[in-house]
PDB file of N, CA, C and O in Angstrom:
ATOM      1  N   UNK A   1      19.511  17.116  27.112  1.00  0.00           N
ATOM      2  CA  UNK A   1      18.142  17.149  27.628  1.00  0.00           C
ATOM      3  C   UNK A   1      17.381  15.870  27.274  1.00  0.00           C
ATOM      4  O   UNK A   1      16.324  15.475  27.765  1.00  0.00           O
ATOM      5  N   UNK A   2      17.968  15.426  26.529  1.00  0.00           N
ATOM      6  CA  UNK A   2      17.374  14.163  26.050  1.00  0.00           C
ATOM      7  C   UNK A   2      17.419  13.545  27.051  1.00  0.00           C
ATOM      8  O   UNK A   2      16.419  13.648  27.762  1.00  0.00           O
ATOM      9  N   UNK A   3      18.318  12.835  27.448  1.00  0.00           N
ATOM     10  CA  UNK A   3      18.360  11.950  28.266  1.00  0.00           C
ATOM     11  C   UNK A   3      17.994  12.367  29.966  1.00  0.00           C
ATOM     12  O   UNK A   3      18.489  11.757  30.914  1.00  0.00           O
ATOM     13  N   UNK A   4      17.115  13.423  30.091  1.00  0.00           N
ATOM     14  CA  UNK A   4      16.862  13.301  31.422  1.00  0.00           C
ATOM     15  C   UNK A   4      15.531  12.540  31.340  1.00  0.00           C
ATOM     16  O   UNK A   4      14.881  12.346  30.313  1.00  0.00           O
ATOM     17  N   UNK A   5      15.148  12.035  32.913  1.00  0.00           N
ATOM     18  CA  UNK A   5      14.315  11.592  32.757  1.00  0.00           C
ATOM     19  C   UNK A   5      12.583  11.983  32.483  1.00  0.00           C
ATOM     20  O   UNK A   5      11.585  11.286  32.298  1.00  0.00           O
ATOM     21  N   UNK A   6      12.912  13.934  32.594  1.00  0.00           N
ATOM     22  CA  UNK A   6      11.359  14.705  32.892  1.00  0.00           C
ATOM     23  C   UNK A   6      11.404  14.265  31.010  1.00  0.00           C
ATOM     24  O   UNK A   6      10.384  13.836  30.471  1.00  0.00           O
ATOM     25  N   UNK A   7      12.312  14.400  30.463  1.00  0.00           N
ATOM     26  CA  UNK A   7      12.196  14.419  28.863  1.00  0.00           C
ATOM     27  C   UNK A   7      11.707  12.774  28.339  1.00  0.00           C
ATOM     28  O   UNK A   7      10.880  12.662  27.434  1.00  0.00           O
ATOM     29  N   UNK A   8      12.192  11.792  28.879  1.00  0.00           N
ATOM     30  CA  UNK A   8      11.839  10.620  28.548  1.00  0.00           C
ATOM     31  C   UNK A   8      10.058  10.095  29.040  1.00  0.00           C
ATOM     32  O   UNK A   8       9.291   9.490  28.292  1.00  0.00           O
ATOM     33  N   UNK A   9       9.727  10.572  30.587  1.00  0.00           N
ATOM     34  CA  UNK A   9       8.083  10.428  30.694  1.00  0.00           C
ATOM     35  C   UNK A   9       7.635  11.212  30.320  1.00  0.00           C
ATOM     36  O   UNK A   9       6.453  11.012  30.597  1.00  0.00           O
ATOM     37  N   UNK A  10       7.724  12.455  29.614  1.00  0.00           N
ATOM     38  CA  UNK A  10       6.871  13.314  28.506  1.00  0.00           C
ATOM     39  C   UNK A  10       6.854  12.376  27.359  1.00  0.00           C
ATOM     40  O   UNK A  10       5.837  11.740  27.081  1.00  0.00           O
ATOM     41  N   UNK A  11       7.821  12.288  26.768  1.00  0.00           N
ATOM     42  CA  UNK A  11       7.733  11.227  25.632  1.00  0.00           C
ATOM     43  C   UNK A  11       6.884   9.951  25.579  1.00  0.00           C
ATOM     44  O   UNK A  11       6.248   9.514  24.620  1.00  0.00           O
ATOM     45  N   UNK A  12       7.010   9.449  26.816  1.00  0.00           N
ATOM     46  CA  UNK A  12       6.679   8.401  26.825  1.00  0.00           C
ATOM     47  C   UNK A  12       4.999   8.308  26.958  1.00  0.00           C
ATOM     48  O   UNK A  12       4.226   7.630  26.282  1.00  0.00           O
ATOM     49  N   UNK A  13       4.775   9.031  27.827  1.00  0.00           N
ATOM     50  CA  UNK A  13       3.078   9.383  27.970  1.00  0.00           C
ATOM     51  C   UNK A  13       2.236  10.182  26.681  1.00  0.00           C
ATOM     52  O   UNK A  13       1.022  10.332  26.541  1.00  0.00           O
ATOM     53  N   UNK A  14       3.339  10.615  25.832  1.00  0.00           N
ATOM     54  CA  UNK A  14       2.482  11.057  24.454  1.00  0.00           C
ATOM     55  C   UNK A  14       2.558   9.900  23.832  1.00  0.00           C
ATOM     56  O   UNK A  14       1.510   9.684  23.221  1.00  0.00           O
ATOM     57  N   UNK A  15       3.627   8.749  23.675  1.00  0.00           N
ATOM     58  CA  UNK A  15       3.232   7.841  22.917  1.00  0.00           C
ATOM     59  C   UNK A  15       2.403   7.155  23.428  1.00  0.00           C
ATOM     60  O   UNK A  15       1.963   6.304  22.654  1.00  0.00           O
ATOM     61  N   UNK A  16       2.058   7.145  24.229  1.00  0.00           N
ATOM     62  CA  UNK A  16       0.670   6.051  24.942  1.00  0.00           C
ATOM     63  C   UNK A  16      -0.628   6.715  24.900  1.00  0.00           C
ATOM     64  O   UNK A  16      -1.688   6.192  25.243  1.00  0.00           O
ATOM     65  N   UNK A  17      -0.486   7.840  24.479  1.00  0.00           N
ATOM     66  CA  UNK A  17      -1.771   8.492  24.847  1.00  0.00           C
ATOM     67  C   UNK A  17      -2.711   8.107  23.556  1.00  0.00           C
ATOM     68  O   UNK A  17      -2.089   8.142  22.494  1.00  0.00           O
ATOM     69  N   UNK A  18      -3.719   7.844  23.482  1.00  0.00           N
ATOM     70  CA  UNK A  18      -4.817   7.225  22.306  1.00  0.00           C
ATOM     71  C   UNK A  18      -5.057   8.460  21.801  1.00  0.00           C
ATOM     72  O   UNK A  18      -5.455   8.442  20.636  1.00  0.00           O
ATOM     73  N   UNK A  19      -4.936   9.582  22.329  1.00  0.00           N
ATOM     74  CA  UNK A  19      -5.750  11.362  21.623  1.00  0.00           C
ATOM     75  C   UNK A  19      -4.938  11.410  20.270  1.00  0.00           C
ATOM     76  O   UNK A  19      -5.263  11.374  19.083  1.00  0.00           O
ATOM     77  N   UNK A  20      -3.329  11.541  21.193  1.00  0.00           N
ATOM     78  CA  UNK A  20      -2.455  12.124  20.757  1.00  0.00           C
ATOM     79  C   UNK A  20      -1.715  11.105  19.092  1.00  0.00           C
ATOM     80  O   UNK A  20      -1.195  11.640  18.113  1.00  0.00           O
ATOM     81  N   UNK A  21      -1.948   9.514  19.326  1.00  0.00           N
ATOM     82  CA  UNK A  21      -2.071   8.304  18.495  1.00  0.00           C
ATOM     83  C   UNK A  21      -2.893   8.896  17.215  1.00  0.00           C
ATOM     84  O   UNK A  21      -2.497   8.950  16.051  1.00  0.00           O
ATOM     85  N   UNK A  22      -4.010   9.279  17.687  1.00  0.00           N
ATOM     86  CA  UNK A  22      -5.104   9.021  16.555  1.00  0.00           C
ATOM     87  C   UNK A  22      -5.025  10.380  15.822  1.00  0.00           C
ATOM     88  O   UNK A  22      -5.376  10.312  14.644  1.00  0.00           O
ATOM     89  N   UNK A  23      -4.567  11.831  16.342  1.00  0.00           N
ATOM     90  CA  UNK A  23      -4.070  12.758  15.478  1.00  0.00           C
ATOM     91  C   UNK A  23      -2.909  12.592  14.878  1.00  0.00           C
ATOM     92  O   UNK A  23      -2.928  12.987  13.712  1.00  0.00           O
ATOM     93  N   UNK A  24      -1.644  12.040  15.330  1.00  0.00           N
ATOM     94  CA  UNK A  24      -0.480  11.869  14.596  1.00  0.00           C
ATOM     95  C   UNK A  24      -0.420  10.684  14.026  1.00  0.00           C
ATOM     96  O   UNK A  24       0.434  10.551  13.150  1.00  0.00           O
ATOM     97  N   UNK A  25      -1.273   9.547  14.351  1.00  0.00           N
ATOM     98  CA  UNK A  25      -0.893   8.385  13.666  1.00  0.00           C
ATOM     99  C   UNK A  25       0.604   7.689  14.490  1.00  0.00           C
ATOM    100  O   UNK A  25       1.284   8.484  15.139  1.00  0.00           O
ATOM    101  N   UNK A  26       1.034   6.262  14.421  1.00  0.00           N
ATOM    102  CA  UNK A  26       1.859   5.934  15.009  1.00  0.00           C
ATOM    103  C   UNK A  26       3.287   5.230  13.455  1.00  0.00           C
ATOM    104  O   UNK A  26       2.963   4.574  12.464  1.00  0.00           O
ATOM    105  N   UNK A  27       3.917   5.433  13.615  1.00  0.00           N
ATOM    106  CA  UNK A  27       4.773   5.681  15.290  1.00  0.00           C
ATOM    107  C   UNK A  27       5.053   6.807  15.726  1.00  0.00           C
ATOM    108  O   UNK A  27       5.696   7.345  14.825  1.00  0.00           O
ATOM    109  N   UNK A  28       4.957   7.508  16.587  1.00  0.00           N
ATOM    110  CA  UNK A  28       5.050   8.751  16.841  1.00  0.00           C
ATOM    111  C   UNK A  28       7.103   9.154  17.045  1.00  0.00           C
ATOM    112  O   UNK A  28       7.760   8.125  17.201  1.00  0.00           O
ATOM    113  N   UNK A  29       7.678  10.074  17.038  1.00  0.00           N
ATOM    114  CA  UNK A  29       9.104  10.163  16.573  1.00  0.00           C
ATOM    115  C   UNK A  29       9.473  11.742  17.356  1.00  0.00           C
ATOM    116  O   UNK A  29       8.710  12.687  17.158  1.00  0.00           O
ATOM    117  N   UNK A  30      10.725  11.902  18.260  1.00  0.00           N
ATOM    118  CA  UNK A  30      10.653  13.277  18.271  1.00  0.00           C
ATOM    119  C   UNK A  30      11.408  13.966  17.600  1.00  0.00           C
ATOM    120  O   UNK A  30      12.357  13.302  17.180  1.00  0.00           O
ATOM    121  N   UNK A  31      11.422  15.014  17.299  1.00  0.00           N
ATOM    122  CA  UNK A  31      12.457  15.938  16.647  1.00  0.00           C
ATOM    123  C   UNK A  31      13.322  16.069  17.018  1.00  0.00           C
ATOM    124  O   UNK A  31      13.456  15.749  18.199  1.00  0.00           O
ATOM    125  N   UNK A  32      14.705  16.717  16.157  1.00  0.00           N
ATOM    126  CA  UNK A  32      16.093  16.436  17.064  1.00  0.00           C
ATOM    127  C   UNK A  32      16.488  17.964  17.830  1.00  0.00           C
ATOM    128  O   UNK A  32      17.357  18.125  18.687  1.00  0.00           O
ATOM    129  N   UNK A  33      15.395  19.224  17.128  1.00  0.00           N
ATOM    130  CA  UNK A  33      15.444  20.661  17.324  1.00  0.00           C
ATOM    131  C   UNK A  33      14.491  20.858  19.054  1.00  0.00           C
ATOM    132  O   UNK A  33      13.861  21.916  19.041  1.00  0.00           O
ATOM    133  N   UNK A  34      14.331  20.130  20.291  1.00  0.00           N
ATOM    134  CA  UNK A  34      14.075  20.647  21.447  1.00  0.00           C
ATOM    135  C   UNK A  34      14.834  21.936  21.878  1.00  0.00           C
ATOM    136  O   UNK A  34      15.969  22.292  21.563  1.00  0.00           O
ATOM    137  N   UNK A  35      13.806  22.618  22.776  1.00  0.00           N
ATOM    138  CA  UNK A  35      14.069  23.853  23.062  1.00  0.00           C
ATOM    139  C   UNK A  35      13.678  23.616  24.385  1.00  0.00           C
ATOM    140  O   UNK A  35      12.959  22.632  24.559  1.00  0.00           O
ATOM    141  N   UNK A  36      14.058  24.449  25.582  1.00  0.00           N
ATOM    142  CA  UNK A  36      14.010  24.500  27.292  1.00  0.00           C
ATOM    143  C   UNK A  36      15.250  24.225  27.652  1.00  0.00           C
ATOM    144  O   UNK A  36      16.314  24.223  27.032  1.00  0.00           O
ATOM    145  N   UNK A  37      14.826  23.884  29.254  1.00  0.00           N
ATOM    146  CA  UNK A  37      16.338  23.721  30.128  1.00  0.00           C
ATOM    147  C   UNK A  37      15.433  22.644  31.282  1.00  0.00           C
ATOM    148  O   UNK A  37      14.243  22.624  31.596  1.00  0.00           O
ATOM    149  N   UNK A  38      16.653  21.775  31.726  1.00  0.00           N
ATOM    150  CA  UNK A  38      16.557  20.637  32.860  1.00  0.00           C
ATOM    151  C   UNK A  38      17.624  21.147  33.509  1.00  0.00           C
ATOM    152  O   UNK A  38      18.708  21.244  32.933  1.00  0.00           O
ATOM    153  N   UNK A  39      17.409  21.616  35.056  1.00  0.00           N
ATOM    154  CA  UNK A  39      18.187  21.568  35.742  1.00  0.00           C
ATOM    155  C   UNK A  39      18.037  21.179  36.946  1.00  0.00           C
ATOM    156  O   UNK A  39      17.453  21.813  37.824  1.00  0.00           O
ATOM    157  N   UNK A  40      18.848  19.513  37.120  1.00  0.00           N
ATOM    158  CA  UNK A  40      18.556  18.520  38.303  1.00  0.00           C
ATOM    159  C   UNK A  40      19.822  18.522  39.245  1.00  0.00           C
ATOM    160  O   UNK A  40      20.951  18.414  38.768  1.00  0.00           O
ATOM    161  N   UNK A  41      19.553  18.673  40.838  1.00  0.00           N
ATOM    162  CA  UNK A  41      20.734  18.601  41.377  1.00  0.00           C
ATOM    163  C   UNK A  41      20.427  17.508  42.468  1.00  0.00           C
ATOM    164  O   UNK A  41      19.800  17.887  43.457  1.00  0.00           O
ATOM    165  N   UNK A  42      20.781  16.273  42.389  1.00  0.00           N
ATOM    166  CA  UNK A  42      20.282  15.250  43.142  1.00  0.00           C
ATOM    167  C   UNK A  42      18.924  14.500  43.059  1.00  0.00           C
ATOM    168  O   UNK A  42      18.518  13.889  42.071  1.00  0.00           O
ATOM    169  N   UNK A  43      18.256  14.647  44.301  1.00  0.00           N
ATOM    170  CA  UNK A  43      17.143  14.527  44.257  1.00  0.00           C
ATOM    171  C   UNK A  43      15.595  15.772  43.669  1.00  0.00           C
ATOM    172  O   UNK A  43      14.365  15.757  43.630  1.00  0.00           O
ATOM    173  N   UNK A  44      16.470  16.462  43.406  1.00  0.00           N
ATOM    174  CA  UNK A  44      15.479  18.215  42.896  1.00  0.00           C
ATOM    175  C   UNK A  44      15.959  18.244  41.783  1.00  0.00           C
ATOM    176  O   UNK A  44      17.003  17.813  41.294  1.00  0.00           O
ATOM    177  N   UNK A  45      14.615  19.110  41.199  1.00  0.00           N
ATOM    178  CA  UNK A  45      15.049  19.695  40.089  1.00  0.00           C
ATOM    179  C   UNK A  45      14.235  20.411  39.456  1.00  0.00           C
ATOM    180  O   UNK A  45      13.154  20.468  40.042  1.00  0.00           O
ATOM    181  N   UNK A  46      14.280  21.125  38.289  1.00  0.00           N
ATOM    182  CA  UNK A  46      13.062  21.621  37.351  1.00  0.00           C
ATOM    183  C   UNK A  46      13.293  21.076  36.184  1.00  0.00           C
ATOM    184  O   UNK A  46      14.327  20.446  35.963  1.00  0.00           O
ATOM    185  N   UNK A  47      12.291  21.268  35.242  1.00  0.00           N
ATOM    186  CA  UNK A  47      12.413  21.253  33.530  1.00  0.00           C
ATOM    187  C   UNK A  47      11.059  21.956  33.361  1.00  0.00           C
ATOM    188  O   UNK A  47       9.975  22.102  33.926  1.00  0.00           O
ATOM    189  N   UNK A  48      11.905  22.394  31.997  1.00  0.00           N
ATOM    190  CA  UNK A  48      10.422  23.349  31.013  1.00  0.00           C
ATOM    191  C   UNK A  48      11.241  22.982  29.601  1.00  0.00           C
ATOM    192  O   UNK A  48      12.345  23.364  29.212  1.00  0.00           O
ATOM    193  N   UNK A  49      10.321  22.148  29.031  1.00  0.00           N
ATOM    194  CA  UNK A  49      10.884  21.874  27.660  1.00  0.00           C
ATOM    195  C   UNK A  49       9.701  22.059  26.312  1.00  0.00           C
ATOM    196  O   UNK A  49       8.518  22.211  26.615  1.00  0.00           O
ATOM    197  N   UNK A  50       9.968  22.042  25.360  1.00  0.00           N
ATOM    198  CA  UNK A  50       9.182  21.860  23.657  1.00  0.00           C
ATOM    199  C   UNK A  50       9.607  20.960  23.492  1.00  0.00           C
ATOM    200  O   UNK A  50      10.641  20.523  23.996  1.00  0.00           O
ATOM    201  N   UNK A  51       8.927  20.475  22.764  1.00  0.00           N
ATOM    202  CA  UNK A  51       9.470  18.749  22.169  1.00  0.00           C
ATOM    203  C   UNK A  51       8.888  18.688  21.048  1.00  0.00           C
ATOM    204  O   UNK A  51       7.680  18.550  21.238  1.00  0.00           O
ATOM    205  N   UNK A  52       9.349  18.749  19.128  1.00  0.00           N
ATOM    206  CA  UNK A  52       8.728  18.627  18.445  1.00  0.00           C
ATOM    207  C   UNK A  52       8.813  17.226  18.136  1.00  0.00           C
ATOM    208  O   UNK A  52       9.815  16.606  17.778  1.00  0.00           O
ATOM    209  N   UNK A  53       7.066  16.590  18.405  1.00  0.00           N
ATOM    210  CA  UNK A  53       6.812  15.322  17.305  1.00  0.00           C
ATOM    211  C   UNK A  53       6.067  15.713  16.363  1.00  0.00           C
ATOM    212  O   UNK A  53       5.758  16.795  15.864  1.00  0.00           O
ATOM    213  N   UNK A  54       5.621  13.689  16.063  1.00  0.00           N
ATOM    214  CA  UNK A  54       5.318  13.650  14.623  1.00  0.00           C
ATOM    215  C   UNK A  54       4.734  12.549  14.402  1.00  0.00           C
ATOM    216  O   UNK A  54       4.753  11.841  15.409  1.00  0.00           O
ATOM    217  N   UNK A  55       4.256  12.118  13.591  1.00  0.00           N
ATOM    218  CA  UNK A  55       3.567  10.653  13.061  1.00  0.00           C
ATOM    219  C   UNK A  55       3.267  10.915  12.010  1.00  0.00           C
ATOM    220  O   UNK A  55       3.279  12.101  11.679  1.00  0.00           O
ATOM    221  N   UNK A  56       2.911   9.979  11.152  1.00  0.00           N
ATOM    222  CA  UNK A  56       2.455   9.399   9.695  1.00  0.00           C
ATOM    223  C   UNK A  56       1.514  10.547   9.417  1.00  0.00           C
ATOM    224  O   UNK A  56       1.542  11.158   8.349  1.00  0.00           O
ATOM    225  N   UNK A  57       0.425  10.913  10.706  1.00  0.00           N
ATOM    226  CA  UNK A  57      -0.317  11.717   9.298  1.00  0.00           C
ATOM    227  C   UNK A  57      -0.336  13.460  10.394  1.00  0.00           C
ATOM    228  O   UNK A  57      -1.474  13.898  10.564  1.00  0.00           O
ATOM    229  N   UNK A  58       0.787  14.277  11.013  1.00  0.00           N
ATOM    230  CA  UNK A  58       0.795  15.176  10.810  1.00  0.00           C
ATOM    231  C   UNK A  58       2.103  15.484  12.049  1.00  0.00           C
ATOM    232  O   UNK A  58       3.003  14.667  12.244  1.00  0.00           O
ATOM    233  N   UNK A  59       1.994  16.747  12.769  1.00  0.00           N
ATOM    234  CA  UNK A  59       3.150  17.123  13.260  1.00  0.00           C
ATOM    235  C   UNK A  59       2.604  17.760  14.909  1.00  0.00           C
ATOM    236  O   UNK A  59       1.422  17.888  15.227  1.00  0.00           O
ATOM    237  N   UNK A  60       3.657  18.055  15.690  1.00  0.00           N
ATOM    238  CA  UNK A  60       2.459  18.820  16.544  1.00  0.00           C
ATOM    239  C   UNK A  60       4.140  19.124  17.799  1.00  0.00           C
ATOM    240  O   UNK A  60       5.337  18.921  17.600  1.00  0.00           O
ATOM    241  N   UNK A  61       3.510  19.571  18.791  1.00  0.00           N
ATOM    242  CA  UNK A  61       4.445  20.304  19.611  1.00  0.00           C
ATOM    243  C   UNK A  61       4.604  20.165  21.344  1.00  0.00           C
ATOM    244  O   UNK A  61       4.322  21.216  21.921  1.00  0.00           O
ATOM    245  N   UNK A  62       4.974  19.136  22.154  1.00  0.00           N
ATOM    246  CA  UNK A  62       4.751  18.834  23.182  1.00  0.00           C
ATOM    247  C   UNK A  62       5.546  19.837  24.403  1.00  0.00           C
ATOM    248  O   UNK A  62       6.770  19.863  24.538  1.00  0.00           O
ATOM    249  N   UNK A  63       4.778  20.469  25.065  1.00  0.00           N
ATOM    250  CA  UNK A  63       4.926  21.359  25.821  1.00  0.00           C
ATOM    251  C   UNK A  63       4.975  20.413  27.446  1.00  0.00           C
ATOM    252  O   UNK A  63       4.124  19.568  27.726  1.00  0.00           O
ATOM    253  N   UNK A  64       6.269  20.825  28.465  1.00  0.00           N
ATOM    254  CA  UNK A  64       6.421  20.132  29.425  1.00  0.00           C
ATOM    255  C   UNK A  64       7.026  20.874  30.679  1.00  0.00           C
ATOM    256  O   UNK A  64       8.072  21.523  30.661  1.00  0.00           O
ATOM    257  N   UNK A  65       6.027  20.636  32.009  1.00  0.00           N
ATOM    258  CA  UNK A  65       6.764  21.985  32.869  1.00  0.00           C
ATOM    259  C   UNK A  65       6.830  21.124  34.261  1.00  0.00           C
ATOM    260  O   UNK A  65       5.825  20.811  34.899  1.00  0.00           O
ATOM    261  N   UNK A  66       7.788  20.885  34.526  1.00  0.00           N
ATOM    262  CA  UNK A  66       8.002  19.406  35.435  1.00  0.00           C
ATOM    263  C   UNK A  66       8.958  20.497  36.747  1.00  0.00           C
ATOM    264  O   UNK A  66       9.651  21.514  36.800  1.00  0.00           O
ATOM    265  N   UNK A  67       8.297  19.259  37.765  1.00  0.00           N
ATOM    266  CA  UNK A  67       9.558  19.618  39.460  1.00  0.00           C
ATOM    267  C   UNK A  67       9.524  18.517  39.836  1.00  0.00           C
ATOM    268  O   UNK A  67       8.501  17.872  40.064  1.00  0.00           O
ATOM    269  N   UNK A  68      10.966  18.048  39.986  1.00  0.00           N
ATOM    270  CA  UNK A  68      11.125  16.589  40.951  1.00  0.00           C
ATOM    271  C   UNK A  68      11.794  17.545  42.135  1.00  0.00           C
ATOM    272  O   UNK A  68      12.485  18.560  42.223  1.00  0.00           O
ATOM    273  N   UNK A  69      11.086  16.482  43.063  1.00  0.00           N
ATOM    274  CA  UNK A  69      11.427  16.383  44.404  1.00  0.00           C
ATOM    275  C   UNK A  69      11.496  15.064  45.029  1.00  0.00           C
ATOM    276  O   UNK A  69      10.715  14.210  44.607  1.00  0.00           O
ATOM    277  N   UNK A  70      12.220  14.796  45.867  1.00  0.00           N
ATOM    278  CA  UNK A  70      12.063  13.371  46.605  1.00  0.00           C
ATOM    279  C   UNK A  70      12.833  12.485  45.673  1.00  0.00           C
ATOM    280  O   UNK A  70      13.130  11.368  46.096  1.00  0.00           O
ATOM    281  N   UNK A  71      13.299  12.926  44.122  1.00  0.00           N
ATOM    282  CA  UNK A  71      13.338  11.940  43.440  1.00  0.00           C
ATOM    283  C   UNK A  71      12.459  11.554  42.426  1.00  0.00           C
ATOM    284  O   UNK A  71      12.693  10.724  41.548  1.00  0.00           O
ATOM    285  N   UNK A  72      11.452  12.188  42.590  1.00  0.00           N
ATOM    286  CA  UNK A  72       9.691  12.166  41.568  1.00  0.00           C
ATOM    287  C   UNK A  72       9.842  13.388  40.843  1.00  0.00           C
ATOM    288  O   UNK A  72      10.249  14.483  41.232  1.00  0.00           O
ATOM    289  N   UNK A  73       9.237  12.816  39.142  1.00  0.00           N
ATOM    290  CA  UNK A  73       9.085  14.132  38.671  1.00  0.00           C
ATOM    291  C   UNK A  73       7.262  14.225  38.568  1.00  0.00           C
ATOM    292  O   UNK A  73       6.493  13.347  38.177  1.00  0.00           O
ATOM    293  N   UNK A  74       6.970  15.507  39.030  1.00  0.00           N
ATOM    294  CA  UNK A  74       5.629  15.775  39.003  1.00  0.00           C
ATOM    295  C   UNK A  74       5.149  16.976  38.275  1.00  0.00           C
ATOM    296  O   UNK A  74       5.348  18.111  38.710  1.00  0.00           O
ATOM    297  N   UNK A  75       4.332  16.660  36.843  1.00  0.00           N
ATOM    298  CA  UNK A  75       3.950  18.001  35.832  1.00  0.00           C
ATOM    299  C   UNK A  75       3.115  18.709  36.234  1.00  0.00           C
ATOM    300  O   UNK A  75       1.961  18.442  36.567  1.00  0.00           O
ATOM    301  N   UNK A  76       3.905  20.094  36.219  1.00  0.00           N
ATOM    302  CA  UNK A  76       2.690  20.593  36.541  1.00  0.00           C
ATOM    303  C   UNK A  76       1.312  21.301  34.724  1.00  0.00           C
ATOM    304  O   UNK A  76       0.139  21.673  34.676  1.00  0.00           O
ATOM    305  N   UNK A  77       2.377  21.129  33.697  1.00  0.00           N
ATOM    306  CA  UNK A  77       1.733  21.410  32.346  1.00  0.00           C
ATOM    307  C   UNK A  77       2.618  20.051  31.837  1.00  0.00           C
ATOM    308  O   UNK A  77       3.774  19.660  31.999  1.00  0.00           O
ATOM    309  N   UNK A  78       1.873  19.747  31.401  1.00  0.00           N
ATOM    310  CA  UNK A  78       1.644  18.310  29.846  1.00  0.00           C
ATOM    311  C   UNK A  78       1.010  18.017  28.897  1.00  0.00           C
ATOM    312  O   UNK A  78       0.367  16.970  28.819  1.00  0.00           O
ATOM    313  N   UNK A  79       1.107  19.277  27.602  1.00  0.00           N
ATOM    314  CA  UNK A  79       0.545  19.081  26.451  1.00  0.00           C
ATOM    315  C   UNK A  79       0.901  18.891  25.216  1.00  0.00           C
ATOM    316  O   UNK A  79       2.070  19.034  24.859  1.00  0.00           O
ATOM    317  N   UNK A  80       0.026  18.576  24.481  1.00  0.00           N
ATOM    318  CA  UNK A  80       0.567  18.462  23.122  1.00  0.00           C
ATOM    319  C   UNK A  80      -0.420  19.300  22.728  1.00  0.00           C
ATOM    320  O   UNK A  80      -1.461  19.639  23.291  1.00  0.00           O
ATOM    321  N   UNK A  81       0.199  19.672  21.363  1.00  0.00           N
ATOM    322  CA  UNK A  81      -0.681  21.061  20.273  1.00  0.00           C
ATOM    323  C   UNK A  81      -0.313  20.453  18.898  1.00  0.00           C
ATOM    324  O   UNK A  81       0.833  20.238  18.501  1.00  0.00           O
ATOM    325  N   UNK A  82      -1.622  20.177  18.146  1.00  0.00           N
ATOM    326  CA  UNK A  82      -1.261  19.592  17.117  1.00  0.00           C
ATOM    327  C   UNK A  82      -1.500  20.884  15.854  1.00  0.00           C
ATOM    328  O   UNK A  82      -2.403  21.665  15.556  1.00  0.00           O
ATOM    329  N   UNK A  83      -0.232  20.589  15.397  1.00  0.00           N
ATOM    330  CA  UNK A  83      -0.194  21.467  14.173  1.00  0.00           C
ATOM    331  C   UNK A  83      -1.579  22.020  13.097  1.00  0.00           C
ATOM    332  O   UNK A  83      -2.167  23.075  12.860  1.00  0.00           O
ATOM    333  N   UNK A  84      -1.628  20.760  12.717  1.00  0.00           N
ATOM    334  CA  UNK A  84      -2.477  21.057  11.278  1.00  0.00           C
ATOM    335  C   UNK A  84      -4.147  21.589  11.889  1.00  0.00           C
ATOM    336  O   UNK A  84      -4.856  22.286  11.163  1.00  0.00           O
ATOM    337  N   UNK A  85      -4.570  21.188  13.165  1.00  0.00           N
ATOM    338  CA  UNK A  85      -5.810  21.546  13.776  1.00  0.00           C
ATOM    339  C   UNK A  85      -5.638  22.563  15.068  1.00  0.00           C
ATOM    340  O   UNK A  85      -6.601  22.944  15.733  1.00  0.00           O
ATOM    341  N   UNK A  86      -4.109  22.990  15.353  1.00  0.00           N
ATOM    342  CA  UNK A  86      -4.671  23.756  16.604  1.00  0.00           C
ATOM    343  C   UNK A  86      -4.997  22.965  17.814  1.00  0.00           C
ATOM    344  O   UNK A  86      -4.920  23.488  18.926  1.00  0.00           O
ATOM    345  N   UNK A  87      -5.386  21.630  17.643  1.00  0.00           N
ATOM    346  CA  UNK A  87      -5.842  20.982  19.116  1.00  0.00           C
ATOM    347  C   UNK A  87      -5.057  21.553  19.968  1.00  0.00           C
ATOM    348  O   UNK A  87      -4.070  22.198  19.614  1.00  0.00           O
ATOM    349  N   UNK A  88      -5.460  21.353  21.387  1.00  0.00           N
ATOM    350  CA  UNK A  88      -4.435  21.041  22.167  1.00  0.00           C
ATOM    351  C   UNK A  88      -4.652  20.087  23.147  1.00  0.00           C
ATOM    352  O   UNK A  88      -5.572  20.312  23.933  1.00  0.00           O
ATOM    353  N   UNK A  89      -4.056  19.149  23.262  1.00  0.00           N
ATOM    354  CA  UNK A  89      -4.245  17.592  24.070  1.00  0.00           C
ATOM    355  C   UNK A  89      -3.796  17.889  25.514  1.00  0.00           C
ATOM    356  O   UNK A  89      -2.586  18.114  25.540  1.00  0.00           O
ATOM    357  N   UNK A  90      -4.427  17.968  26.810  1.00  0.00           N
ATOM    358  CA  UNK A  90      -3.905  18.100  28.057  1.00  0.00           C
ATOM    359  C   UNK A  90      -3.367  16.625  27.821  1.00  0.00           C
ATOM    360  O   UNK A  90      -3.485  15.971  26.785  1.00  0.00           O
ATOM    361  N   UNK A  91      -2.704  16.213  29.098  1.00  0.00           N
ATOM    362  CA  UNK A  91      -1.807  14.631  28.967  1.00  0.00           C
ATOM    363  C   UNK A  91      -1.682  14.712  30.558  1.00  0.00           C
ATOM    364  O   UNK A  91      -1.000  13.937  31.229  1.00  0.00           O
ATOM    365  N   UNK A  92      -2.391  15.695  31.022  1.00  0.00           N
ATOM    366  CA  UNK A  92      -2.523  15.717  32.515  1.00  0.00           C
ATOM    367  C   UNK A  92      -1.186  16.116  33.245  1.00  0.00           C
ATOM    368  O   UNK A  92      -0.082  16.259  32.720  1.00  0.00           O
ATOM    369  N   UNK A  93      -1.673  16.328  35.148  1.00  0.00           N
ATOM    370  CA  UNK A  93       0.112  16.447  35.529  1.00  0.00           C
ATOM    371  C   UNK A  93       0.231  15.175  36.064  1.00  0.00           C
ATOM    372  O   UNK A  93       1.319  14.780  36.483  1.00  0.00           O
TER     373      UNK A  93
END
């Protein structure tokens, strides 16, 4: 699951995100324990994944509910939930 790509622009848009920066602190890191399923057949596909990160000053839980079509993956949920406060960071679809 790692290596699909709905798992790599989740990742990638929490590390860019300034919300999600300034509660975890950088560098942000993911966990090696993900939970969901990607299942892509060509140009289609779904994913619904957890993604535990992390940074210097706490921990938190990235939630991801993706459909490619055409070749595009488009979210329809993209959040993060930070541990120690409960936040929860939309990251948009």
């Amino acid at each position: 699951m790692k290596q699909s790509d709905a798992y790599k622009m989740a990742v990638a848009r929490a590390k860019a995100d300034s919300r999600v920066t300034s509660a975890l602190g950088t560098p942000i890191t993911e966990g090696w324990y993900l939970s969901g399923n990607t299942n892509v057949n060509g140009a289609s596909g779904n994913a619904d994944l957890s993604i535990p990160i992390s940074g210097p000053k706490g921990k938190g839980t990235m939630y991801a509910v993706a459909t490619k079509s055409a070749g595009e993956w488009t979210y329809s949920k993209l959040i993060v939930k930070i541990d120690s406060t409960g936040e929860t960071i939309d990251l948009g679809p």
